[in-house]
N, C-alpha and C positions, 0 to 999 in steps of 0.2 A: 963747322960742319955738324948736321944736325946727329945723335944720335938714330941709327936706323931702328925702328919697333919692329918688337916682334908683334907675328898675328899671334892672335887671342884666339886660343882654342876651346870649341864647342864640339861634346858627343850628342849628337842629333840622336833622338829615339824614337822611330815612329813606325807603327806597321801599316801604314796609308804610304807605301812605294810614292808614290806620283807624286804626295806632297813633300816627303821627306824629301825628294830629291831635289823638289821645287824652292824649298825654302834651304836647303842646303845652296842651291846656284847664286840665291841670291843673297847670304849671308856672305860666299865667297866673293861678292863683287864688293862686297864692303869688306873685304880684308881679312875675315874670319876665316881658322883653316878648319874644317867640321870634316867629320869620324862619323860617318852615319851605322847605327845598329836597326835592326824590325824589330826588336822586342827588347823587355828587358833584361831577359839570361843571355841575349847576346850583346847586350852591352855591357852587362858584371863582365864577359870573359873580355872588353876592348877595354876594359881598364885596370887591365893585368899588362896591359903595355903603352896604355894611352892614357896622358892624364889632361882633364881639362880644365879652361877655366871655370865652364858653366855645362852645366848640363838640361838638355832641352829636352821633354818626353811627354809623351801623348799620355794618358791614365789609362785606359781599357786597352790591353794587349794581349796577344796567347802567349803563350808558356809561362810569363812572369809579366804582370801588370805594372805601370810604373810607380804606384803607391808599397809594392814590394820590392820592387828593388830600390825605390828611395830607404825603405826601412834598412836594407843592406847598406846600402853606400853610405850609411850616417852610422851602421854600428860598428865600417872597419876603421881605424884610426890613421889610414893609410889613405884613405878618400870620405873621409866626415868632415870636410871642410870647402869642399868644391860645392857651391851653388848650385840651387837647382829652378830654374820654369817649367811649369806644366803648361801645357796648352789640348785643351780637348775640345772634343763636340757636342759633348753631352752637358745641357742644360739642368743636371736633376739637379736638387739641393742636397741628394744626399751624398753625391760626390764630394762638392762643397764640403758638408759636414764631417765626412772622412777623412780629407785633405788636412782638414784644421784637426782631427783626431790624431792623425800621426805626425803634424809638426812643418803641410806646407801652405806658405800661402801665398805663394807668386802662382796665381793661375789664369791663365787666358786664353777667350774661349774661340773658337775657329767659328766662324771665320777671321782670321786676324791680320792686320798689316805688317809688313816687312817693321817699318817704321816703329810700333809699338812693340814688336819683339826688342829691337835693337836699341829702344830706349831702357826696356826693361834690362836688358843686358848688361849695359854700361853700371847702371843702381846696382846688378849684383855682385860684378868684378873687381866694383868701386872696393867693396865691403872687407 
């Protein structure tokens, strides 16, 4: 009898409702149990009870963008080791250039498939 897996947990981070919740359905049908936050001071306070394997987040957000609260989640030592994908809509370079300034560079850019997220996924939980 096979060992049963558990789902692999993702805090979704996105202030686009429609998608977050879109790619949140469909992470679920592949087994994923995902903690959706709108920003990212609301998702510092869901990992004061949720911990994930990955963390998924949009970059341009109100209250806390997710380039600041990556800088938090990598300075507590309590969640500096949980994974992170960016996935955004913004084409500049200089997001790009920021991303690699504070240390991320799993980025991909919306429009994106189901498919390429959850390939990305597996490379970073492998880790």
């Amino acid at each position: 009898m096979a060992a049963e897996k558990k789902p692999r947990k993702i805090l979704l981070v996105d202030d686009e409702a429609g998608f977050a919740e879109l790619l949140r359905d469909l992470l679920e049908m592949d087994s994923y149990e995902v903690v959706l936050a709108y920003d990212g001071q609301e998702a510092l306070e869901k990992l004061q009870t949720f911990t994930p394997d990955a963390i998924i987040s949009d970059i341009v957000m109100p209250r806390l963008s997710g380039f600041e609260m990556f800088k938090k989640v990598k300075a507590s030592p309590a969640t500096a080791a949980i994974p992170f994908l960016f996935i955004t809509g913004f084409q500049d370079d200089r997001v790009l250039a920021e991303a690699r300034k504070v240390g991320v560079f799993g980025i991909l850019r919306k429009p994106v498939d189901i498919e390429q997220i959850e390939n990305r996924l597996r490379e970073l939980i492998k880790k």
